[in-house]
N, C-alpha and C positions, 0 to 999 in steps of 0.2 A: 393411618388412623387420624381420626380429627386430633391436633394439637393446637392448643391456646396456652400464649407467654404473655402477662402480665410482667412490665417494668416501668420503673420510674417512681416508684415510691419510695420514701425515705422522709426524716426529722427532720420539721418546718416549723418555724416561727408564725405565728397568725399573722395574718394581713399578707403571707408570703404565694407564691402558686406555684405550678407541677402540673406537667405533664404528663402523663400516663398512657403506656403504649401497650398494645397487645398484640403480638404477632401472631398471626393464623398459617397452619397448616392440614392437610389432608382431606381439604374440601374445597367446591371450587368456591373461594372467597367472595366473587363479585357477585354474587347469588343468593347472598343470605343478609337478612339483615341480621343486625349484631345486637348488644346491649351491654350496660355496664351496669354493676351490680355493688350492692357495697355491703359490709357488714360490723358492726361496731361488736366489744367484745360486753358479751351477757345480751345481744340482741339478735334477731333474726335479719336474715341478708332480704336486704332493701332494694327495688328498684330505682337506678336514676335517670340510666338514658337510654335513648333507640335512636338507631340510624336505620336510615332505608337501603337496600341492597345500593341503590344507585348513589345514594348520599343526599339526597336531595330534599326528605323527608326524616326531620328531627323531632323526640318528643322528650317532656323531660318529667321528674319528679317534682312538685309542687316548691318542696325544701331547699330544691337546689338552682331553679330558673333564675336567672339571672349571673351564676354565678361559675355554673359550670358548663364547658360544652364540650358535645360531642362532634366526632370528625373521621373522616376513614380516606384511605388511600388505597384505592381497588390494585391499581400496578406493585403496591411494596407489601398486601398484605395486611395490612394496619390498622388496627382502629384505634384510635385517641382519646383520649378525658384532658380538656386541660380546665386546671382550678384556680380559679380567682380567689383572692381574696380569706386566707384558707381561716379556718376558725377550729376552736378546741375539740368542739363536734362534728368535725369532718374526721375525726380519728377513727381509721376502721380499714379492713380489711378490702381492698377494692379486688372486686373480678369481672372479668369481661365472660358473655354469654352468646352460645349461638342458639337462640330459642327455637329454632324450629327443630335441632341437633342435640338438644338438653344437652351440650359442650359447656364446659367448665373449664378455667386453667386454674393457675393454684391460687393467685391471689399476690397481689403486692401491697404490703403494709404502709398506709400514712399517716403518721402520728403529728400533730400539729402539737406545739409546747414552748412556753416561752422560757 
């Protein structure tokens, strides 16, 4: 069955960055494009990013250009978030998506705090 792993979240100072990883199983990875998703708590889960099945084609949330990017590794399964620059209000529940498979994993928590 489709499995999505969310890691790499964890308590960060502002101005700090993370990487964020989601390992994919039981589909063929290089086929799908991906998406990261975020969710803050009392808020609805937000779109940030898309990759193209090939990598080659990226698109992002208005909030976040500049500051975060996405990234994938067709051979290891992977798809990336890394965050620049983090700020109070990047606090939130990040998930990665496979939109065409409404796949979900559980989510990795990123709490930014000085």
């Amino acid at each position: 069955q489709v499995q999505l792993v969310e890691s790499g979240g964890g308590l960060v100072k502002p101005g700090e960055s993370l990487r964020l990883s989601c390992a994919a199983s039981g589909f063929s990875f290089s086929d799908y494009n991906m998406r990261w998703y975020r969710q803050a708590p009392g808020k609805e889960r937000d779109f940030i990013a898309h990759i193209s099945a090939g990598g080659a084609a990226t698109d992002y949330a208005d909030s976040v250009k500049g500051r975060f990017t996405i990234s994938r590794d067709n051979a290891e399964r992977t798809v990336y978030l890394q965050i620049d620059d983090l700020k109070p209000q990047d606090t939130a529940v990040y998930y990665c998506n496979v939109p065409t498979l409404e796949a979900w994993g559980q989510g990795t928590q990123v709490t930014v705090s000085s």
